[in-house]
C-alpha positions as CSV (number, residue, x, y, z in Angstrom):
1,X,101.0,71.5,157.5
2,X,102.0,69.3,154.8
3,X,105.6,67.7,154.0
4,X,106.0,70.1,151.4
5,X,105.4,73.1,153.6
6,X,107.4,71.8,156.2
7,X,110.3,71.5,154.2
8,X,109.6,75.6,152.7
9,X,109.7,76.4,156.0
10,X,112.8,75.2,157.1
11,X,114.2,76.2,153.6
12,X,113.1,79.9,154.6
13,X,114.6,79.8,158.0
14,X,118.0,78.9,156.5
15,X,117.8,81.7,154.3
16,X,117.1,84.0,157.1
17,X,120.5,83.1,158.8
18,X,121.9,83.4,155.9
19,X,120.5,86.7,154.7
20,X,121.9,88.1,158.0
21,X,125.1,86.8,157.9
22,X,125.1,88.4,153.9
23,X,124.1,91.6,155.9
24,X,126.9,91.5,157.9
25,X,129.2,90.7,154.8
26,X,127.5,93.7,152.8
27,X,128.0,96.0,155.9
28,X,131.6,95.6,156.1
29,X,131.8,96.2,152.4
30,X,130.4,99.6,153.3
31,X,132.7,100.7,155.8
32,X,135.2,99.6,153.9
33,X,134.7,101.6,150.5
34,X,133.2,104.7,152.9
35,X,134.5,107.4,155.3
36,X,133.1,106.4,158.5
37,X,131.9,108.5,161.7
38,X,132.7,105.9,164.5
39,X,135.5,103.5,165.2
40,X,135.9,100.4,163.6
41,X,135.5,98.7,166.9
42,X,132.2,100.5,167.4
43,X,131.0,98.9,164.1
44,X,132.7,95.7,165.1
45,X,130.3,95.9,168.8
46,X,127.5,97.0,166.5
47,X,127.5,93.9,164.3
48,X,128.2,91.6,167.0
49,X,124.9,92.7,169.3
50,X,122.9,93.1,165.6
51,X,123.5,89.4,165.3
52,X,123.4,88.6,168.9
53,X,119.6,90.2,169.2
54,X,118.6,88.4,165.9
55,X,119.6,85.2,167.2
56,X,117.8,86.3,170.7
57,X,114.6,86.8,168.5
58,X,114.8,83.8,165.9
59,X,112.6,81.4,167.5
60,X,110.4,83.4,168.5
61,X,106.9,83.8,166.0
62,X,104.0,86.1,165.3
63,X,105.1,89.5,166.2
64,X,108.5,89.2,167.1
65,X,109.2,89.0,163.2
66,X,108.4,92.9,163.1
67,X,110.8,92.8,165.7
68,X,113.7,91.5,163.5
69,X,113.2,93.6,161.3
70,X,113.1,96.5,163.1
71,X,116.5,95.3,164.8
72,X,117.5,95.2,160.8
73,X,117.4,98.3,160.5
74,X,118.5,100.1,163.5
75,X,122.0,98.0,162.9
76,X,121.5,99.4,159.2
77,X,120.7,103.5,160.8
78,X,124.0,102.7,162.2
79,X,126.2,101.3,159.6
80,X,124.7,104.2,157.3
81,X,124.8,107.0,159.2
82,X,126.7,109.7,157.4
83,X,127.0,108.1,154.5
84,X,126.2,109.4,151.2
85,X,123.0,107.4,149.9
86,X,123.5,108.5,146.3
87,X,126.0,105.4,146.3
88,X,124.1,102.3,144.7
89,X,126.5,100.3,147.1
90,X,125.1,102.2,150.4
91,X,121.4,102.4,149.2
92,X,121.2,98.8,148.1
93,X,121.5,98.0,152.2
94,X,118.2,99.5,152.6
95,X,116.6,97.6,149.7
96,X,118.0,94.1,150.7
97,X,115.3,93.4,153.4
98,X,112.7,94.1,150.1
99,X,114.4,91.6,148.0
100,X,114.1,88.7,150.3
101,X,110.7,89.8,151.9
102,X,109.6,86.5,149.6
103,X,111.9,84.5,152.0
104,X,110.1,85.8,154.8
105,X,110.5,82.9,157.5
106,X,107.4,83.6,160.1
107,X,104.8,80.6,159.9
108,X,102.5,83.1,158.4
109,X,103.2,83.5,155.2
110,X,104.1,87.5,154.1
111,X,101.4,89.8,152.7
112,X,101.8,90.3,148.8
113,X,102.4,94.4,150.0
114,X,104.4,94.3,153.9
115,X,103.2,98.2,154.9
116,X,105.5,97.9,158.0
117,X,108.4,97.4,155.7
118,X,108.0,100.1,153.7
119,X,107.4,102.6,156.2
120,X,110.2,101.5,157.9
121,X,112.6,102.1,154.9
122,X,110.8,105.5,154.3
123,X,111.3,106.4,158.1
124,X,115.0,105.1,157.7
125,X,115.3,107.5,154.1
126,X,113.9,110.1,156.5
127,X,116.5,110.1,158.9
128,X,119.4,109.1,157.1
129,X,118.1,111.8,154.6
130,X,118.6,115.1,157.5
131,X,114.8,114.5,158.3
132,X,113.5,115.3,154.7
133,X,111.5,113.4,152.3
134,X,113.1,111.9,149.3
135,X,110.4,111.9,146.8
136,X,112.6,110.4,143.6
137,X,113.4,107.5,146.6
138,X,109.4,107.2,147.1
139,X,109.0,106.6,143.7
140,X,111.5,103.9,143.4
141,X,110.2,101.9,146.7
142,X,107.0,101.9,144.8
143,X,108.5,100.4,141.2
144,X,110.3,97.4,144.0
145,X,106.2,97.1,145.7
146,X,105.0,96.7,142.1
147,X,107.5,94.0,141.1
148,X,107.3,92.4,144.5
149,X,103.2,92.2,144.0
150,X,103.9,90.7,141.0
151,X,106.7,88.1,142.2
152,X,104.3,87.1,145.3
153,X,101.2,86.3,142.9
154,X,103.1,84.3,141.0
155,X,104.6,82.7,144.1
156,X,101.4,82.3,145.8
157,X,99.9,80.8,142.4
158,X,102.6,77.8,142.7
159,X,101.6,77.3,146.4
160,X,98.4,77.2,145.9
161,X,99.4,74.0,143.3
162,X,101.0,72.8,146.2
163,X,98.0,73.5,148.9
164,X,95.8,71.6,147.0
165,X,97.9,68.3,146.3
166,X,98.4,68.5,149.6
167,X,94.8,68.0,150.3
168,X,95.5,64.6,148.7
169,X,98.3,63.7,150.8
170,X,95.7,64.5,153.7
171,X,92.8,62.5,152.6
172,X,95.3,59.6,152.4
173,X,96.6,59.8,155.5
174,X,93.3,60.3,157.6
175,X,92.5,57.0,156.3
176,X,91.6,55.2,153.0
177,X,87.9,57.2,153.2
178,X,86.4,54.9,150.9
179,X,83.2,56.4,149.8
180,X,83.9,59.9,151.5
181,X,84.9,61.6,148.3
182,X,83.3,64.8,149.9
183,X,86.2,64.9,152.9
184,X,88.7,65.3,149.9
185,X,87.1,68.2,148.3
186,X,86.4,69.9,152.0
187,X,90.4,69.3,152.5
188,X,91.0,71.6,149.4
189,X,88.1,74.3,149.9
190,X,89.8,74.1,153.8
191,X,93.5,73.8,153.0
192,X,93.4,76.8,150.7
193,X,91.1,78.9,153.0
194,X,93.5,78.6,156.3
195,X,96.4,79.9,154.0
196,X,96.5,83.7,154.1
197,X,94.1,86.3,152.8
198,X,95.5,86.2,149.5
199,X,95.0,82.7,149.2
200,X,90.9,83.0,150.3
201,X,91.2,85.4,147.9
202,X,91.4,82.5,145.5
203,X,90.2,80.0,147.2
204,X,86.7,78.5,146.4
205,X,83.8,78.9,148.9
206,X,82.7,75.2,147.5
207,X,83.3,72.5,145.5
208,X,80.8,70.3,143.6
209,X,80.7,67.0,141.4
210,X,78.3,66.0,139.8
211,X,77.6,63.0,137.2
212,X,76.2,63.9,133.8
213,X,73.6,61.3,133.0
214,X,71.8,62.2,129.4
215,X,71.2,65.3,129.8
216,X,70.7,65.8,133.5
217,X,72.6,66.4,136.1
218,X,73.3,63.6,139.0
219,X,75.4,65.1,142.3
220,X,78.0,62.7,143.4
221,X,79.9,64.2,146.1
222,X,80.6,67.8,147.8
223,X,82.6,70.2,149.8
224,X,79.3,70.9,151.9
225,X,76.4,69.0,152.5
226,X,73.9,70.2,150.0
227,X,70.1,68.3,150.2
228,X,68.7,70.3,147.2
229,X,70.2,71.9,144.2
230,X,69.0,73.1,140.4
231,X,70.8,74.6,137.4
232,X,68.9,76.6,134.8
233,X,68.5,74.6,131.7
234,X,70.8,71.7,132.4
235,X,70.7,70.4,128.9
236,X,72.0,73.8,127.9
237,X,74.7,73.6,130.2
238,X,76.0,70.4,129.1
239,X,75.9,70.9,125.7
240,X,78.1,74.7,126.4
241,X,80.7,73.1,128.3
242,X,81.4,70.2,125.8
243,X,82.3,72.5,123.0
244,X,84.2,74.9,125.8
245,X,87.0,74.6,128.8
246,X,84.4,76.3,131.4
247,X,81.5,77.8,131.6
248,X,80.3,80.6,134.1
249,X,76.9,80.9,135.7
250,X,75.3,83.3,138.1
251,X,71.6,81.6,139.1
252,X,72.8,78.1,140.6
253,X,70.5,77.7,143.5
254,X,72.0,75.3,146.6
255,X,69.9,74.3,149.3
256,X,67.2,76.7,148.3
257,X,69.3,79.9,148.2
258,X,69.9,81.2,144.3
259,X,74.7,81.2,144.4
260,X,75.9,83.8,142.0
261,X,79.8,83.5,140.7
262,X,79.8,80.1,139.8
263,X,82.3,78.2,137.7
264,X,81.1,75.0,135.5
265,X,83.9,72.9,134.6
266,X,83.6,69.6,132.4
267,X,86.0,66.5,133.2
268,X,86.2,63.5,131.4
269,X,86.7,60.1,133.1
270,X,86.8,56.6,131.8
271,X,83.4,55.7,132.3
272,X,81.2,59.2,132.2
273,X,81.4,62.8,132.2
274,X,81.9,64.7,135.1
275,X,80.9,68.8,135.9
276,X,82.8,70.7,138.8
277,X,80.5,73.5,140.0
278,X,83.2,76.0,141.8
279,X,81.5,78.7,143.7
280,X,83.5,81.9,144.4
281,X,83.0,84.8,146.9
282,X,81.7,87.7,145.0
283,X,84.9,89.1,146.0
284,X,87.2,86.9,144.5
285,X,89.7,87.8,141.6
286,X,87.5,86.7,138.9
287,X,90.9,87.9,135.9
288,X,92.7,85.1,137.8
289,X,90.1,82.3,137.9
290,X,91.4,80.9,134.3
291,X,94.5,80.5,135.5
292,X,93.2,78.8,138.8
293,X,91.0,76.1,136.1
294,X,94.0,75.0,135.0
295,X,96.0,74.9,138.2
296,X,93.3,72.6,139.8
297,X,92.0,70.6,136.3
298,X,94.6,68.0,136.7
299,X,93.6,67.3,140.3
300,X,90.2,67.7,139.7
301,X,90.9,64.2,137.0
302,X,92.4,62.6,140.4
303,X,89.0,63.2,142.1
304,X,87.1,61.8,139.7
305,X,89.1,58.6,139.5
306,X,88.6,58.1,143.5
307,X,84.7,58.6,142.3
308,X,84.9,56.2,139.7
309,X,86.8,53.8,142.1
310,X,84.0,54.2,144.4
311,X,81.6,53.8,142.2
312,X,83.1,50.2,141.1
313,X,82.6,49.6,144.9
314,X,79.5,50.2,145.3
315,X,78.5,48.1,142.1
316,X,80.4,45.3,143.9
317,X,78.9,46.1,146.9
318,X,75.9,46.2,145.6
319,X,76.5,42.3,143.7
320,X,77.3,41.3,147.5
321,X,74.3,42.6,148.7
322,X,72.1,40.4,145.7
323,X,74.1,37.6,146.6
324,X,73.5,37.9,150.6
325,X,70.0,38.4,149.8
326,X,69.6,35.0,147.8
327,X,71.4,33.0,150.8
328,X,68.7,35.0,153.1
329,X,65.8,33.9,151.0
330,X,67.3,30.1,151.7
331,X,67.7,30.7,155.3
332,X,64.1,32.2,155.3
333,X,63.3,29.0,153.8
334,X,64.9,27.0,156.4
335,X,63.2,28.5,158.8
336,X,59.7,28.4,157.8
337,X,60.4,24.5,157.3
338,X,61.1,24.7,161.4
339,X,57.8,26.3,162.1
340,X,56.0,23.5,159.6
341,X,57.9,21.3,162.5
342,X,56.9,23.0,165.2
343,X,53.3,23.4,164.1
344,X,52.9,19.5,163.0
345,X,54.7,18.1,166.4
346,X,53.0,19.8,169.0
347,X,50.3,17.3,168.1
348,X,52.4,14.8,168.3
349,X,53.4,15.2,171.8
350,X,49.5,15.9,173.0
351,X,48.9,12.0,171.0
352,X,51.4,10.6,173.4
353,X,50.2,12.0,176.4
354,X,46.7,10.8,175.6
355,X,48.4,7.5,174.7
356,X,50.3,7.3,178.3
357,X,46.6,8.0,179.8
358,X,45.4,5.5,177.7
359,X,47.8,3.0,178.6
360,X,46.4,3.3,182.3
361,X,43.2,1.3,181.5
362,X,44.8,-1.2,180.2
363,X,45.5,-5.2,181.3
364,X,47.3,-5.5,184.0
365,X,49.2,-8.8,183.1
366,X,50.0,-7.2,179.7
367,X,50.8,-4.0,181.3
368,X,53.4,-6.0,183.6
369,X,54.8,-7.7,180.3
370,X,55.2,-4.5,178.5
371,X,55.6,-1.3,180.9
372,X,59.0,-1.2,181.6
373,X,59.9,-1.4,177.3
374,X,57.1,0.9,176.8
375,X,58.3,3.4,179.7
376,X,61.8,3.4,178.0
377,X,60.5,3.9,174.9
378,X,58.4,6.8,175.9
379,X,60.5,9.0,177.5
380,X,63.4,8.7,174.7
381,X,60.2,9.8,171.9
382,X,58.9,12.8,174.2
383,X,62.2,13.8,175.0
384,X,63.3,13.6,171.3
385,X,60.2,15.7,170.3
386,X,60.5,18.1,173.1
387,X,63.9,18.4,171.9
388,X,62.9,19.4,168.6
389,X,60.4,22.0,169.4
390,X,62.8,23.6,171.9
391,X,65.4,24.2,169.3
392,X,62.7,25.6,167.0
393,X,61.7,28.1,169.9
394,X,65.3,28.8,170.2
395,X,66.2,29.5,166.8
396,X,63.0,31.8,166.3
397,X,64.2,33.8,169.2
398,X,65.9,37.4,168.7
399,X,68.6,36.6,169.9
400,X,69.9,33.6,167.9
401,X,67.7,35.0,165.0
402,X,69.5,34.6,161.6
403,X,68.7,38.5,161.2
404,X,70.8,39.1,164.4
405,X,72.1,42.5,163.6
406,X,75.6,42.8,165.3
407,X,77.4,46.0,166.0
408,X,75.5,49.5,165.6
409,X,77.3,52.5,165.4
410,X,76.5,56.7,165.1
411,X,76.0,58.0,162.4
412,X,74.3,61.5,161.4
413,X,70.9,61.8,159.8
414,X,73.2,63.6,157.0
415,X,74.8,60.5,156.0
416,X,71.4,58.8,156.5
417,X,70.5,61.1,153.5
418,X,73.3,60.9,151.2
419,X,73.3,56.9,151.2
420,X,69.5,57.0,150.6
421,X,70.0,59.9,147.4
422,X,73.2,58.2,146.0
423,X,71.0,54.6,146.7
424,X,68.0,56.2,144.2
425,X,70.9,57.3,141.9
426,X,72.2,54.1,141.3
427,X,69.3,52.4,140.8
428,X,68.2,55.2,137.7
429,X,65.6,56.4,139.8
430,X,65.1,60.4,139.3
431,X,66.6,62.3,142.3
432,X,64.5,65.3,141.2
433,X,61.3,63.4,142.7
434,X,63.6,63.5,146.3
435,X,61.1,66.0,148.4
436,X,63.2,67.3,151.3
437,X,61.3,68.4,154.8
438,X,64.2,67.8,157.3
439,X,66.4,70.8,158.8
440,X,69.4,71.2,160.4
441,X,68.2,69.9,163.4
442,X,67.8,66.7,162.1
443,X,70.7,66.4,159.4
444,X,72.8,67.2,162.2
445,X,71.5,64.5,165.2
446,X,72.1,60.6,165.0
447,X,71.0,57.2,165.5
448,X,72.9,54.0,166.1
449,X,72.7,52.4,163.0
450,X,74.3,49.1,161.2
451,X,75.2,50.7,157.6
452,X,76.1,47.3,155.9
453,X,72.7,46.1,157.1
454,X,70.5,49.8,156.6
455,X,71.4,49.5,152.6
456,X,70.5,45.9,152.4
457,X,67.1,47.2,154.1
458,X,67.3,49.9,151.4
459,X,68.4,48.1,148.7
460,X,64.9,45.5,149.3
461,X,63.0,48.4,149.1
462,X,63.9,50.3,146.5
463,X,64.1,47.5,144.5
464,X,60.7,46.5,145.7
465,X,59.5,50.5,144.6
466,X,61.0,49.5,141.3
467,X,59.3,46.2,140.4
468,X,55.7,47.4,141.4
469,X,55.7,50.4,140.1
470,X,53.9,51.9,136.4
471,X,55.9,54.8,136.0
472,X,56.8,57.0,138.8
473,X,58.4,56.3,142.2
474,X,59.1,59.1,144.8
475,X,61.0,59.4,148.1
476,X,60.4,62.4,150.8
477,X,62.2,63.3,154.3
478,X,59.6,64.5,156.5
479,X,59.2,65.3,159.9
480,X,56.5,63.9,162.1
481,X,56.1,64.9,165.8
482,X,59.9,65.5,166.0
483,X,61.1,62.1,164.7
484,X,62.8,61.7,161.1
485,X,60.4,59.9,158.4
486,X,61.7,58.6,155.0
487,X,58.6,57.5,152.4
488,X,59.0,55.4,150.2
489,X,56.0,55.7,147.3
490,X,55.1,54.5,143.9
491,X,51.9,54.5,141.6
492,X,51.5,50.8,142.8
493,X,50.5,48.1,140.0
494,X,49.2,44.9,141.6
495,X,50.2,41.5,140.7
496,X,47.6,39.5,138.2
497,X,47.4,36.6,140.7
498,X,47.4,39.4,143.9
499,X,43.9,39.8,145.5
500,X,42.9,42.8,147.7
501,X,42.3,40.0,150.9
502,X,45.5,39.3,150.0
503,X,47.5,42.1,149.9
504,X,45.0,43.9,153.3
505,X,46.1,40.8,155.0
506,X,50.2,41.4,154.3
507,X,49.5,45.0,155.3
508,X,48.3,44.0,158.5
509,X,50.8,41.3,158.9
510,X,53.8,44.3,158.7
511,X,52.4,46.6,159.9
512,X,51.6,44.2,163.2
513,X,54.2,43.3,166.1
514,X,53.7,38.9,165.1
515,X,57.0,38.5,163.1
516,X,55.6,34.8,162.7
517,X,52.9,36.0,161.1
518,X,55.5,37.7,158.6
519,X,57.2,34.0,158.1
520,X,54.5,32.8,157.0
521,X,54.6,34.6,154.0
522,X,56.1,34.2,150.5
523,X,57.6,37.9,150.8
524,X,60.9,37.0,151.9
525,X,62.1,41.0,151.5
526,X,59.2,41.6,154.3
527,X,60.9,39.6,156.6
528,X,64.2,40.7,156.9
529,X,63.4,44.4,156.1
530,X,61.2,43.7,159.2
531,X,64.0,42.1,161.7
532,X,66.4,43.9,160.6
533,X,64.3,47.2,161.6
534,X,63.0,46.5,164.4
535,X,66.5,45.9,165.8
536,X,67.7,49.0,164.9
537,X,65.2,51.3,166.7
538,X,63.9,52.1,163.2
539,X,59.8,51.9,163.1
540,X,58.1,50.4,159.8
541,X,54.8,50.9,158.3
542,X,53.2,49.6,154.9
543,X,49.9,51.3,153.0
544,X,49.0,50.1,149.8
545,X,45.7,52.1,148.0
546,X,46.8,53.9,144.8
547,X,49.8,53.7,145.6
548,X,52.9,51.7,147.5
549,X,53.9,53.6,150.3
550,X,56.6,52.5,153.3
551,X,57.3,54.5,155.9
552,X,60.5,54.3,158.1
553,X,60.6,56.4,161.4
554,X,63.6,57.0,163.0
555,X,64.7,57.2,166.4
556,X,67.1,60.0,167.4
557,X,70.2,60.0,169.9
558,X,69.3,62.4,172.6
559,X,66.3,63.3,171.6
């Protein structure tokens, strides 16, 4: 419950004390101006157990409010009883509990029509009435329903304003959620469905943005995860809602099933356009979903400058990355300069242990001169050598690798996805080419995973997919015996300078366990794409024919 609510509710409460204490006041007015059947310390008891059973029942919730207001009306049988109701002064007593039913002060808020109330005034009409109907009285309760309906949709309109800033408040709160847009449109489609039936009445059954790029398309973030979507004619659309305030459409198809009851709204932020797909139940009160635009429009301006904040983020991010790569490459460097030490001083300490078996036939008299300078001198060289190679070993070990990946965490194949789409997005790669094979089973399992280090992995290869590519690149989830596989694929153009020996040999080298081997290389990408794999579970494989294919297999918690 937000702030806001809070406060309402306590505001509602107050006027509940209050509305009893003016029931009081306008029941004494009553006696007063009326000829009465009982004693005036009769109605004196009456209001003082009236009070003391409402304040009996006050905390209490749920059904108890049916309750108070049944304990309204037997004080009101009694105060009324014998009374002529053709007085406005003696009627309006029966009516008051009508008036303030928009005050109603349970936690749930009150249905737009309360059917227990009114029966309970016409049961009330009844009796007071000598047991007969009252039809001119029926009539009237219905004119105060009507007006009340009215009053309560226009209430309910406001709160639903406040319901969905609240869902701000909330996103803020959880934490800053930087690059979760999607939990901030969940919070609204969520914060408006838990708030009565007339507010999933009005509330969307999902929210979607997505990015218009030309004329096309791009999802950015939504209420539900969604792996596949399509509009009909999408430059169409785009060219509709710039020259209107919304647009309606009833063949959107989500995650392969066709969504009728659609609403297509165009924002504008500072850096691109944006278009809100809201999907409705078929139910919903389609008269009112003008007035709901505008309600939500100016928060729907807020989301989109979190998504442009994000998106200036992830460009930074992504400037990191390009810089962290560059300092790799120069550690790569270093380290293929220790194996060219390592290979060239291993022959170096076999020469001086030919040397000291050399030195055995040698002299003797010279031998005596020289042994013990050459014995001192001997075991400072090998040990310096030895010393050498050992810290090579050591710093080509796992462990103290440069590529040492850290801290690993869960995280759902579902976010797996959405980094690799939004990845292929912001490198202007077509998401339409994105062929998706994995299920629920899948999207819904995880893996520990390093995220900073996954999208520099990601980030190597799609830019590798990019620079060897003619015209067409393509990405596909698949599954293969049980295990998660992304491919990466392009229609491959070799280098000029590139021969087929050449590029079987790096194949083999990747695809093979000698990370050495990999070193070797002038691929730098290879390398840490590689290490940085391999540490994370995650198995790699390379094919180059027609094409440029890479293959990541996941492993799967649980499994």
């Amino acid at each position: 419950m937000s702030i806001i609510e809070e406060l309402d509710l306590k505001i509602r409460k107050f006027i509940s004390s209050l509305f009893r204490i003016l029931i009081l006041g306008y029941s004494f007015t009553i006696i007063v101006f009326n000829d009465n059947l009982f004693s005036w310390y009769a109605y004196l008891v009456g209001g003082i157990v009236y009070y003391a059973l409402y304040l009996l029942l006050k905390p209490k919730r749920k059904y108890f409010a049916h309750l108070r207001l049944l304990n309204d009306y037997a004080f009101f049988l009694f105060v009324l009883y014998g009374k002529d109701l053709g007085i406005l002064l003696n009627m309006g007593l029966l009516l008051l509990p009508i008036v303030n039913s928009l005050n109603h002060s349970s936690h749930q808020r009150p249905p737009a029509f309360s059917l227990p109330l009114y029966l309970i005034v016409l049961l009330s009409l009844f009796i007071l009435n000598n047991f007969e109907f009252d039809y001119t009285a029926i009539f009237a309760l219905l004119g105060l329903a009507a007006i009340n309906i009215f009053s309560f949709l226009r209430a309910s309109l406001i709160r639903f304003h406040t319901v969905i800033y609240g869902a701000i408040d909330k996103f803020y709160e959880e934490n800053l959620n930087l690059g979760r847009a999607y939990v901030l449109l969940n919070n609204i489609v969520e914060s408006l469905s838990s708030g009565g039936s007339i507010y999933k009445s009005l509330a969307p059954l999902d929210i979607m943005c997505f990015k218009v790029k030309g004329t096309a398309l791009s999802l950015v973030a939504s209420s539900k995860f969604i792996s596949t979507f399509s509009f009909p004619n999408e430059p169409a659309i785009i060219a509709q809602l710039r020259k209107k305030s919304y647009l309606r459409v009833q063949d959107v198809s989500i995650n392969g099933a066709v969504t009728y009851n659609c609403i297509l709204i165009l924002v504008q932020g500072n850096k691109a356009q944006y278009v809100y797909c809201i999907h409705f139940s078929q139910n919903s009160f389609s008269f009112l979903h003008p007035l709901i635009i505008k309600t939500v429009n100016p928060l729907l301006h807020k989301v989109v400058k979190v998504l442009e904040i994000e998106n200036d983020l992830r460009v930074q991010q992504r400037k990191t990355l390009k810089k962290l790569k560059s300092k790799l490459h120069y550690v790569d460097n270093t380290v293929k300069v220790i194996h060219y030490l390592n290979n060239k001083l291993t022959p170096v300490t076999t020469y001086f242990d030919l040397v000291t078996k050399y030195e055995q036939i040698k002299d003797p008299e010279i031998l005596k001169q020289l042994d013990p300078l050459i014995t001192h001198e001997k075991k400072r060289a090998a040990r310096g050598i030895k010393d050498v190679i050992g810290k090579a070993h050591n710093i080509l070990d796992k462990s103290l690798s440069p590529y040492f990946v850290e801290e690993m965490a869960p995280e759902s194949f579902r976010r797996i996805f959405e980094i690799v789409r939004l990845a292929w997005d912001h490198n202007d790669l077509d998401v339409k080419s994105i062929e998706v094979g994995w299920d629920d089973r899948i999207y819904e399992s995880t893996m520990n995973l390093n995220l900073n280090d996954f999208q520099l992995i990601l980030d190597e290869i799609i830019d590798n997919i990019k620079k060897h590519s003619r015209s067409t690149a393509e990405v596909k989830f698949v599954i293969v015996e049980d295990c998660p596989v992304i491919r990466f694929s392009n229609d491959f153009k070799a280098p000029a300078n590139r021969q087929d020996g050449a590029l079987k040999k790096l194949v083999k080298d990747f695809n093979g366990n000698e990370i050495n081997e990999i070193m070797k290389r002038n691929s730098h990408g290879t390398t840490f794409i590689k290490q940085f794999a391999n540490q994370m579970g995650i198995k790699t494989a390379f094919r180059i024919d027609r094409q440029l294919e890479l293959s990541m297999i996941f492993p799967v918690n649980n499994a």
